[in-house]
DSSP file (Angstrom, degrees, kcal/mol; ACC not computed):
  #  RESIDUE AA STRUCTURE BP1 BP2  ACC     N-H-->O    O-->H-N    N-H-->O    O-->H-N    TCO  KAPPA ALPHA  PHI   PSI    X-CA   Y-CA   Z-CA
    1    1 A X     >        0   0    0      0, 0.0     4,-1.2     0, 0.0     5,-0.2   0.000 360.0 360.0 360.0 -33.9   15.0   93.8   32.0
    2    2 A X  H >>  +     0   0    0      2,-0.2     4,-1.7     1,-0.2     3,-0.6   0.980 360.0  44.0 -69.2 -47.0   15.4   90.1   30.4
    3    3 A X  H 3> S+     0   0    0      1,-0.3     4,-6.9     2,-0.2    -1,-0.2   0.980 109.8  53.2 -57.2 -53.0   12.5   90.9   27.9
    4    4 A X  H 3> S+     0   0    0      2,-0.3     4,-1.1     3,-0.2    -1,-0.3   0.767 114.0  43.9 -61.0 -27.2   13.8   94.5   27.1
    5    5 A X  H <X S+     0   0    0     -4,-1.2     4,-2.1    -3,-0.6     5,-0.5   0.860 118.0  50.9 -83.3 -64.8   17.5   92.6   26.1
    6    6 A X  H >X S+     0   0    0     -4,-1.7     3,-2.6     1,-0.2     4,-1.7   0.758 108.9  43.2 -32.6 -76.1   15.3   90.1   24.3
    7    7 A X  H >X S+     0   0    0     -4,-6.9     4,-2.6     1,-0.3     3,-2.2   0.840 119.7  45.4 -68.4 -55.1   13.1   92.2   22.2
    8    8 A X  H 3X S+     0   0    0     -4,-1.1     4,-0.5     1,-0.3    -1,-0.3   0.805 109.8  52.1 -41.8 -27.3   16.2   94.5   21.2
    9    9 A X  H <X S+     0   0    0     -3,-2.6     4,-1.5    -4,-2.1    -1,-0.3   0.811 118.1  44.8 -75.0 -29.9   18.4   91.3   20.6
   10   10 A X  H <X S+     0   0    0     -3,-2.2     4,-1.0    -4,-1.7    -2,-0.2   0.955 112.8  42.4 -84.5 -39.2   15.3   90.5   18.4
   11   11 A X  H  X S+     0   0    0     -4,-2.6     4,-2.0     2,-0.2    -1,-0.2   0.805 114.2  58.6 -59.3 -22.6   14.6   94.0   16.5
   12   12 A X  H  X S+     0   0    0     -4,-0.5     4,-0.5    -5,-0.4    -1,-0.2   0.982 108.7  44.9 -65.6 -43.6   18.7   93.9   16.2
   13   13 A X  H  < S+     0   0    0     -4,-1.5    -1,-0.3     2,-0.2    -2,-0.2   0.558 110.6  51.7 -60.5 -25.2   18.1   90.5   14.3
   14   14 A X  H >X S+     0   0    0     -4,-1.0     4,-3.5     2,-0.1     3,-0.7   0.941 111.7  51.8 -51.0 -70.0   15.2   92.0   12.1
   15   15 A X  H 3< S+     0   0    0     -4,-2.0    -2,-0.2     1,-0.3    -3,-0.1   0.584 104.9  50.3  -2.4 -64.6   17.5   94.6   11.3
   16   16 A X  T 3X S+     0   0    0     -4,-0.5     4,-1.8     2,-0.2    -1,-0.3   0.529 109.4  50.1 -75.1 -14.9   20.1   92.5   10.3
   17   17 A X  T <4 S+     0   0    0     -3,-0.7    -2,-0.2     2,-0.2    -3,-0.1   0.829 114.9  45.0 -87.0 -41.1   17.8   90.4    7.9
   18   18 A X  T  < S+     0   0    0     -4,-3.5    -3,-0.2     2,-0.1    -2,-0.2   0.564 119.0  42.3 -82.0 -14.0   16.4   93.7    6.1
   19   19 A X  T  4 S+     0   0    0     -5,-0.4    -2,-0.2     1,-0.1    -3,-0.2   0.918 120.2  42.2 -92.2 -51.9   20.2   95.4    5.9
   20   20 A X  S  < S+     0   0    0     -4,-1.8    -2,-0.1     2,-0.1    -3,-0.1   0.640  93.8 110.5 -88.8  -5.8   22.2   91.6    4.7
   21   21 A X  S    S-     0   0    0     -4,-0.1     2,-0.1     1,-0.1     5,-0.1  -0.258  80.7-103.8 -70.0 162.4   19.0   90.9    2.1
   22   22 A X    >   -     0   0    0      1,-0.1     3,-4.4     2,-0.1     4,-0.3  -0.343  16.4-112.7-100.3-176.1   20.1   91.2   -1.2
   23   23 A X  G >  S+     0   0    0      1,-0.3     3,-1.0     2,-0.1    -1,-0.1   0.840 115.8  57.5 -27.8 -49.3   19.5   94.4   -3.9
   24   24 A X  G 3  S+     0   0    0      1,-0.3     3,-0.4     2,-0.1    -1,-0.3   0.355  86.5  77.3 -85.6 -12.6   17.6   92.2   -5.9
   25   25 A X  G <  S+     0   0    0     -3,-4.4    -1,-0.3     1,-0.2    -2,-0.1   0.710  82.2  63.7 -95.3  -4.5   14.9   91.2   -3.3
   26   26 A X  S <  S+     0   0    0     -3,-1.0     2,-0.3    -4,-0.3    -1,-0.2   0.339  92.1  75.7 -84.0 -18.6   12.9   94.1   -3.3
   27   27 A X  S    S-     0   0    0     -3,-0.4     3,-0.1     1,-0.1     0, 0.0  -0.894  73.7-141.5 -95.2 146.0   12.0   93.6   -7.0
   28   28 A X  S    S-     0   0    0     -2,-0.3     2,-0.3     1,-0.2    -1,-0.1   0.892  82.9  -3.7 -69.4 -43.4    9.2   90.7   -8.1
   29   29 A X  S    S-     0   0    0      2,-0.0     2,-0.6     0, 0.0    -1,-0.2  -0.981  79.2-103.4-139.0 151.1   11.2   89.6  -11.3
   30   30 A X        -     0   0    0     -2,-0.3     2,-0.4    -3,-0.1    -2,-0.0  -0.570  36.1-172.6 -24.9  93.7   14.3   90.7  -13.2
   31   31 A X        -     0   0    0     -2,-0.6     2,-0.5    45,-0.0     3,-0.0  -0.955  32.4-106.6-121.5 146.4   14.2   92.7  -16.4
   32   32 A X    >>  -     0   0    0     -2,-0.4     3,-1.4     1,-0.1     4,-0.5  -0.343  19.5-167.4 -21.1  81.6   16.3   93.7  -18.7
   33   33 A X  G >4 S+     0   0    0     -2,-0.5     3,-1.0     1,-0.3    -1,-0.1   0.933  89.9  48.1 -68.5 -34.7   17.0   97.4  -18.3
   34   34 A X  G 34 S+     0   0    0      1,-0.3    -1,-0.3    39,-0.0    -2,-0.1   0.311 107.7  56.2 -82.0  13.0   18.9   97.6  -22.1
   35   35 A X  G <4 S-     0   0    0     -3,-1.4     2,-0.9     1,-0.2    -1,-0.3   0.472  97.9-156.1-130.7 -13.8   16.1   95.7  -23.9
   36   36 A X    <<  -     0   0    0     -3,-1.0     2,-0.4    -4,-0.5    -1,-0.2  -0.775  41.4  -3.7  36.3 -54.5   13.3   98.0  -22.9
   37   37 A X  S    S-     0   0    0     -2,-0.9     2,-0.5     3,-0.0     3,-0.0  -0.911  72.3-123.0-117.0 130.9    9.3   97.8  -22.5
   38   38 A X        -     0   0    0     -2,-0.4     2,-0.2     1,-0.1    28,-0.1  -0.657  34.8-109.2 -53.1 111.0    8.2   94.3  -23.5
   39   39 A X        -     0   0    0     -2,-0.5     2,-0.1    26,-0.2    -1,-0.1  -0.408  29.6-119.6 -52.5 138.5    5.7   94.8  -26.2
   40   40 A X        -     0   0    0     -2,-0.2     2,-0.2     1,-0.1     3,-0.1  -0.491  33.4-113.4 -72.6 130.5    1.7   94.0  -25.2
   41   41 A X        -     0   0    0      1,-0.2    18,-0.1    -2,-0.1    -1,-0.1  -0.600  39.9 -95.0 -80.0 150.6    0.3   91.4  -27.3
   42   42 A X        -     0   0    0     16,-0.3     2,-0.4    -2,-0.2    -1,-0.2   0.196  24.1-122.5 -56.9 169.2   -2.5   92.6  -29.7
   43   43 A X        -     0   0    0     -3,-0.1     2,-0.5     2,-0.0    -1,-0.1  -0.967  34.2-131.2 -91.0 137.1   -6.0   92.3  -28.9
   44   44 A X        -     0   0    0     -2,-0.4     2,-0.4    15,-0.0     8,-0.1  -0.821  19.3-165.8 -81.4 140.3   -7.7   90.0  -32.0
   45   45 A X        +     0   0    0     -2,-0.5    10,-0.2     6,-0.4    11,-0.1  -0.920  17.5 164.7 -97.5 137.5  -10.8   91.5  -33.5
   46   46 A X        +     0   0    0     -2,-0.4     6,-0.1     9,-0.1    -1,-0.1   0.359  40.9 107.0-136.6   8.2  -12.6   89.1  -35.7
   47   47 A X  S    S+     0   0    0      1,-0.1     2,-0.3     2,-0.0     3,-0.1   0.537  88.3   8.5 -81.5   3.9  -15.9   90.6  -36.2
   48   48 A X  S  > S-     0   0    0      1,-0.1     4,-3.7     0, 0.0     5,-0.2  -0.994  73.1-101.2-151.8-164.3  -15.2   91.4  -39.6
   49   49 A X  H  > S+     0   0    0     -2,-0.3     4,-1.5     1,-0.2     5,-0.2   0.927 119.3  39.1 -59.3 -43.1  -13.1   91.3  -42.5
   50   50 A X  H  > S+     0   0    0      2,-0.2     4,-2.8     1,-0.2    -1,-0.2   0.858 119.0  52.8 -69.8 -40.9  -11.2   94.7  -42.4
   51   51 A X  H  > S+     0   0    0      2,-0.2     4,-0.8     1,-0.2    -6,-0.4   0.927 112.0  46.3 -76.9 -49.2  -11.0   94.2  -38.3
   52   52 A X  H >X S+     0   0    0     -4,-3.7     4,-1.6     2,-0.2     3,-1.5   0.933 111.1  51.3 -58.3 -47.4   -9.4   90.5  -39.0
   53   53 A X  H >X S+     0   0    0     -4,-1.5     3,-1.3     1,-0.3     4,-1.1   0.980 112.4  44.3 -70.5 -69.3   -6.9   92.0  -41.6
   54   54 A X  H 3< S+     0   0    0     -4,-2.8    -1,-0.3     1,-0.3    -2,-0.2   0.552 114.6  50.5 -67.0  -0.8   -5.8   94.8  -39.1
   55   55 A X  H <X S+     0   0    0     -3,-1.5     4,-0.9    -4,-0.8    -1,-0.3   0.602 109.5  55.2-101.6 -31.5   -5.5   92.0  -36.2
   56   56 A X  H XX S+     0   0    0     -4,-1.6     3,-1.4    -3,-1.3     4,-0.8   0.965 109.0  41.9 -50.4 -60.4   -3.6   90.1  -38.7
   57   57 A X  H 3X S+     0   0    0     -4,-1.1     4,-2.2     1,-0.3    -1,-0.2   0.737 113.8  53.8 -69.4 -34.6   -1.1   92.9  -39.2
   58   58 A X  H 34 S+     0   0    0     -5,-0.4    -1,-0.3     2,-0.2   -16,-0.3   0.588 106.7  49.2 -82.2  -1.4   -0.9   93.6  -35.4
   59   59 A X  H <X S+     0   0    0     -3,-1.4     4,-2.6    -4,-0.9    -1,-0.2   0.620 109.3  58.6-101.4 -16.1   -0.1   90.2  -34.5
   60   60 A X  H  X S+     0   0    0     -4,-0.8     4,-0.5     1,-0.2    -2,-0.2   0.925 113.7  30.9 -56.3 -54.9    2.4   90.5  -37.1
   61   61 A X  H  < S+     0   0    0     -4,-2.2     4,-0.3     1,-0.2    -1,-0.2   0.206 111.8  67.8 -84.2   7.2    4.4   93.5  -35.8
   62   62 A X  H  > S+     0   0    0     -5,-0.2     4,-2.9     3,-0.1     5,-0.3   0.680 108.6  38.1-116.9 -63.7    3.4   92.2  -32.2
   63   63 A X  H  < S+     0   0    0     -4,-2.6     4,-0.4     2,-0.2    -2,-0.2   0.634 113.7  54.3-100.7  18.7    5.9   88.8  -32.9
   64   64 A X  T  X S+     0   0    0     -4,-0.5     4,-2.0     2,-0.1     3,-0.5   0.790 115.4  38.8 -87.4 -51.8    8.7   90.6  -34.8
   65   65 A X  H  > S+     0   0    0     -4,-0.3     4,-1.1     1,-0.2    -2,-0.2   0.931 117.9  49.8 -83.4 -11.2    9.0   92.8  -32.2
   66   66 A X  H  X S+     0   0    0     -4,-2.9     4,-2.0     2,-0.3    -1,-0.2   0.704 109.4  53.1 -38.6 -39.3    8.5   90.0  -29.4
   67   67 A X  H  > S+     0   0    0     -3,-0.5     4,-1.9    -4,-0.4    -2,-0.1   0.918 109.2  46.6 -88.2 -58.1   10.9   87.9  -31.0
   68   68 A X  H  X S+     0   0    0     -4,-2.0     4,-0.8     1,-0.2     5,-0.3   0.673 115.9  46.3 -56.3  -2.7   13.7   90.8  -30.9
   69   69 A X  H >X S+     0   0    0     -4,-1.1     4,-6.5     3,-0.2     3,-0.8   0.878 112.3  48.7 -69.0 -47.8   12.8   91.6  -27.1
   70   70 A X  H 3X S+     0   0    0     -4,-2.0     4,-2.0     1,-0.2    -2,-0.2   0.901 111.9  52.5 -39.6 -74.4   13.0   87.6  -26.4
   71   71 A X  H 3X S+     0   0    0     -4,-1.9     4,-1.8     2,-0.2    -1,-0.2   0.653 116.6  39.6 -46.0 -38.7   16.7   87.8  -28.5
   72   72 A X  H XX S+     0   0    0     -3,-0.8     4,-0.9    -4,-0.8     3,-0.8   0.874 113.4  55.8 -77.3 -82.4   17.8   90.9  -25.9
   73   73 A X  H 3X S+     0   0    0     -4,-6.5     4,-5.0    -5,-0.3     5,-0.2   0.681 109.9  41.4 -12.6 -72.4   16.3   89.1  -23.3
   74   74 A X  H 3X S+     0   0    0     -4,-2.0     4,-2.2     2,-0.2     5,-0.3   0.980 119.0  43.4 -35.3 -79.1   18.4   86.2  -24.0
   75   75 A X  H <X S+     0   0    0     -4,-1.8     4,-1.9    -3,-0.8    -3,-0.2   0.886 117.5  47.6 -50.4 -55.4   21.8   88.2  -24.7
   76   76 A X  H  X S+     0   0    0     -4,-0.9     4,-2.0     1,-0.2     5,-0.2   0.944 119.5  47.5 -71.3 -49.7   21.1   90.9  -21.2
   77   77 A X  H  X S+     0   0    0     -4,-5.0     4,-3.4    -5,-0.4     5,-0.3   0.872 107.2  46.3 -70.9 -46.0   20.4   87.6  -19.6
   78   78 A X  H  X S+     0   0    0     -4,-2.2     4,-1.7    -5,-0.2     5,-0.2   0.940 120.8  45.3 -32.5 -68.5   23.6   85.1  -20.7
   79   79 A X  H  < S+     0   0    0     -4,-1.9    -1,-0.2    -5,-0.3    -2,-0.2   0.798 115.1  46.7 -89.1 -18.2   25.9   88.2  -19.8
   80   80 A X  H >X S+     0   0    0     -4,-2.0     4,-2.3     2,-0.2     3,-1.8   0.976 113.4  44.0 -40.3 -77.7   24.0   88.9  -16.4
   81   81 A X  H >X S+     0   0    0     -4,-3.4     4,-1.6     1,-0.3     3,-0.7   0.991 119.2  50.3 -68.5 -59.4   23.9   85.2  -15.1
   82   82 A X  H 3X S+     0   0    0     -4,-1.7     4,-0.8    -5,-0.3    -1,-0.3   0.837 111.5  48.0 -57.6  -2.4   28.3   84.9  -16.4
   83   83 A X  H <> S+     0   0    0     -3,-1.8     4,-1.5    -5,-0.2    -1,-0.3   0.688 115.0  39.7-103.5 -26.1   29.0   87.8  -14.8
   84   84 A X  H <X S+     0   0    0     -4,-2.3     4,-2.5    -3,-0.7     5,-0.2   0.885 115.4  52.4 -81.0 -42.4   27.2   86.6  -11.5
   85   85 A X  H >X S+     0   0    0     -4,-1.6     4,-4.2     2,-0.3     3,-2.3   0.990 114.8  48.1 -68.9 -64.1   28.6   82.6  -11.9
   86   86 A X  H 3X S+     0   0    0     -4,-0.8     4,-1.1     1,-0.4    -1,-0.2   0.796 110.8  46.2 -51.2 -48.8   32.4   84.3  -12.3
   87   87 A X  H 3X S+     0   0    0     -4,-1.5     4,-1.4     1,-0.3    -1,-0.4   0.803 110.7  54.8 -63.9 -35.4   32.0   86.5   -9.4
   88   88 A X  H <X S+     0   0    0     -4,-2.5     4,-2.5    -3,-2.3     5,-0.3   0.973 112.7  43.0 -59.0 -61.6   30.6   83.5   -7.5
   89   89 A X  H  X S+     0   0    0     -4,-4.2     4,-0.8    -5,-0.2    -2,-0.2   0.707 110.5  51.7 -83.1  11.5   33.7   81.4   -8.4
   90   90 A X  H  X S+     0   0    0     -4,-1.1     4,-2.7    -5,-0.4    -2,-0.2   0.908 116.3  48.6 -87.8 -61.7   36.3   84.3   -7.7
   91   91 A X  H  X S+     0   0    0     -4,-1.4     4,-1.7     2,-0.3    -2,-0.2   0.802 112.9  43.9  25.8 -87.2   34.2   84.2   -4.5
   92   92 A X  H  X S+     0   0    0     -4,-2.5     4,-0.9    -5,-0.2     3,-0.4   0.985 116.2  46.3 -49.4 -67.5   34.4   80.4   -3.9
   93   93 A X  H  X S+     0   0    0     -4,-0.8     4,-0.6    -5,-0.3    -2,-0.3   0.635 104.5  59.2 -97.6  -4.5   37.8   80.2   -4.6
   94   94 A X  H >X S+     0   0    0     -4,-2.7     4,-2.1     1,-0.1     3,-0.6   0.955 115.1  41.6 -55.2 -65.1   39.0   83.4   -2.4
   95   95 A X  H 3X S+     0   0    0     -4,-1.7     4,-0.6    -3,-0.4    -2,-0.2   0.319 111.2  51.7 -84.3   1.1   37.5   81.6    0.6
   96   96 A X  H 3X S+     0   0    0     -4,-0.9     4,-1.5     2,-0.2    -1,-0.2   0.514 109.5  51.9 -83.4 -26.4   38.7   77.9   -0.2
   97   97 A X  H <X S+     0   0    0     -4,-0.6     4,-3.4    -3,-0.6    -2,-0.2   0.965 112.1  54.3 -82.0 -42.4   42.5   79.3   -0.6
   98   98 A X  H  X S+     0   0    0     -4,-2.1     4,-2.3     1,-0.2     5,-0.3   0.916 115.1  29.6 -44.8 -47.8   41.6   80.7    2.7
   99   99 A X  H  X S+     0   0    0     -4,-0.6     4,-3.6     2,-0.2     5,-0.4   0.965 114.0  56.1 -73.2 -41.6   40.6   77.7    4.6
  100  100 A X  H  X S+     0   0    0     -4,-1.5     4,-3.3     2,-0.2    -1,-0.2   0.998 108.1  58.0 -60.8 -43.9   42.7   75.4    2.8
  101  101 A X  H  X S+     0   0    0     -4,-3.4     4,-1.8    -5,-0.2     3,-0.5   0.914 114.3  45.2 -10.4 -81.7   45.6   78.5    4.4
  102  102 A X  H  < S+     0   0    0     -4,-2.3     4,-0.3     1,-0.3    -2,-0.2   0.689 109.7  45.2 -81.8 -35.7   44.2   77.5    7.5
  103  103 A X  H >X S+     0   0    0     -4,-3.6     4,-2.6    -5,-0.3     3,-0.8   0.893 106.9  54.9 -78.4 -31.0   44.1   74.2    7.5
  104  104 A X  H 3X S+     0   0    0     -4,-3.3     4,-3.9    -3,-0.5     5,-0.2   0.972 113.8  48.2 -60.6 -59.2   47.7   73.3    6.1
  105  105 A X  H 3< S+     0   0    0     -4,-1.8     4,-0.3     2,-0.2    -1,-0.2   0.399 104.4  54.3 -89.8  36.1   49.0   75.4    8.8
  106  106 A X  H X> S+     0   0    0     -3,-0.8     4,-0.8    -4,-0.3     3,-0.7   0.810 111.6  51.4 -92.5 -67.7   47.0   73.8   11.5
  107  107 A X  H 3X S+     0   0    0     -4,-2.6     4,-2.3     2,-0.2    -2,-0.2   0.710 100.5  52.6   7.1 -78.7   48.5   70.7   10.2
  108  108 A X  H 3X S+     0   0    0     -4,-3.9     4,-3.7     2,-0.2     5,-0.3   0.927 114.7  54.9 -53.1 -42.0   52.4   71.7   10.2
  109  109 A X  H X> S+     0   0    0     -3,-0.7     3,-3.2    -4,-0.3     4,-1.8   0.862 106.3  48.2 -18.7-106.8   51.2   72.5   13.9
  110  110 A X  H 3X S+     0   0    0     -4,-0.8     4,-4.0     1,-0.3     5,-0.2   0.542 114.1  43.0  28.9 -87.5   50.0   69.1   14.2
  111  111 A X  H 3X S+     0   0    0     -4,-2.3     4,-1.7     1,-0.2    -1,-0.3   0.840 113.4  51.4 -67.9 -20.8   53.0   67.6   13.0
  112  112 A X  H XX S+     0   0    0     -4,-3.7     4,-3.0    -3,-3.2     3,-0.8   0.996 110.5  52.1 -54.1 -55.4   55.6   70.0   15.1
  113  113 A X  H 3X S+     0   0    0     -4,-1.8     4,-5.5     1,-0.3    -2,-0.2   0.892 111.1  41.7 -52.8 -51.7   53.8   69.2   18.1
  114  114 A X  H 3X S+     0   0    0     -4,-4.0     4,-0.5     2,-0.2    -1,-0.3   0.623 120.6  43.1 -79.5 -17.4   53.8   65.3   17.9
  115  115 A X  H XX S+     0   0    0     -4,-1.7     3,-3.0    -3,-0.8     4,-1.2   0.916 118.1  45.8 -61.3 -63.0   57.2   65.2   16.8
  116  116 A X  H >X>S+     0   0    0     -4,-3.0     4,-4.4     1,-0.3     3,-1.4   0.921 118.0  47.6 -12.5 -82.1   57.9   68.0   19.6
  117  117 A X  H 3X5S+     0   0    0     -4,-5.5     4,-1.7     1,-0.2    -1,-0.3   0.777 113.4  42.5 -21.3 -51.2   55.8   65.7   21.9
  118  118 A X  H <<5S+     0   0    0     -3,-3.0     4,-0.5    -4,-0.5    -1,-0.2   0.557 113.7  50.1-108.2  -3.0   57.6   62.2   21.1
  119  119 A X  H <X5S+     0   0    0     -3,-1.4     4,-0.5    -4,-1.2     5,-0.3   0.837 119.3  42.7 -82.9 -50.2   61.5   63.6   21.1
  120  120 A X  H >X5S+     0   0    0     -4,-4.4     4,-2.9    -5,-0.3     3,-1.9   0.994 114.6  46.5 -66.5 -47.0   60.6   65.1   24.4
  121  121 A X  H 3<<S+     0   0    0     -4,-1.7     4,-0.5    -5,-0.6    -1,-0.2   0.932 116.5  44.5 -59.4 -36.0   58.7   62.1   25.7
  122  122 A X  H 34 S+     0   0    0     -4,-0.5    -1,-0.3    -3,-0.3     4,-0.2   0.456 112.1  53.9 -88.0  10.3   61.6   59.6   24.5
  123  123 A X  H <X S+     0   0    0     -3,-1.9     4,-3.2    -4,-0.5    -2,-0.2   0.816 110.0  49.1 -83.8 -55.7   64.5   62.1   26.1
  124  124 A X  T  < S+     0   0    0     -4,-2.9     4,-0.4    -5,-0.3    -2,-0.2   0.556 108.9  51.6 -72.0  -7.7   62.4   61.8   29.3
  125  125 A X  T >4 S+     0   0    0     -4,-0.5     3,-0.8    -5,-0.4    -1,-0.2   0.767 112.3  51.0 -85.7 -53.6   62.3   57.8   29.0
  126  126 A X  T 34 S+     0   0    0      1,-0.2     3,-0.3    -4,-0.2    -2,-0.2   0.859 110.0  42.9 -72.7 -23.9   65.9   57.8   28.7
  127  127 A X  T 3< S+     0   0    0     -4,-3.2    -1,-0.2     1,-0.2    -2,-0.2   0.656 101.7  64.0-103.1  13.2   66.7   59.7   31.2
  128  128 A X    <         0   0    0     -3,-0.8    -1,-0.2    -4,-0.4    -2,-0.2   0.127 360.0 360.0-104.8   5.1   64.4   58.2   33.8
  129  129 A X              0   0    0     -3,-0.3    -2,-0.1    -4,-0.2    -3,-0.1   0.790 360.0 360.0-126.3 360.0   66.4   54.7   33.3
């Protein structure tokens, strides 16, 4: 029966590791849905003149459109990674007003009690002489 709680307590923990992973982890890299297929670089031909000329031209049109993917890359990526940082520090600072919550009034505790504590304790002084 101890194994049978174990191996469910373990599948439960598998479970929980494939449900909490995030969207993102099931793809290899991030791309750019708005920027659209990343152009293939040319093949060069050089075995002649006419073949070089047309490798010329294709490496040409190969880093005009390369440079405008990079330039959406860039832009999709900048508004990606700020939109992710803000939400991280809305995030952050949602759970810091909480704890810091929690700790100021563990605190005023604190100080009630040991005042509480040190009127009772000097009442009880006085009236035991």
């Amino acid at each position: 029966m101890i194994q049978k709680g174990f191996l469910l307590a373990s599948i439960g923990g598998l479970v929980a590791v494939v449900v909490c992973a995030p969207a993102h982890a099931a793809q290899t890299r991030w791309t750019p849905a708005a920027c659209g297929a990343e152009p293939a670089a040319p093949v060069v031909d050089v075995s002649s003149v006419e073949k070089y000329n047309a490798s010329v031209d294709k490496v040409s049109a190969y880093e005009k459109a390369a440079r405008a993917y990079n330039a959406c890359v860039s832009k999709t990526a900048l508004k990606e990674e700020t939109a992710i940082s803000n939400d991280a520090r809305d995030q952050i600072a949602y759970v810091h007003e909480g704890s810091t919550a929690v700790q100021q009034r563990i605190g005023a505790n604190f100080t009630q009690l040991t005042t509480a504590l040190k009127a009772g304790g000097a009442r009880l002084q006085k009236a035991a002489h």
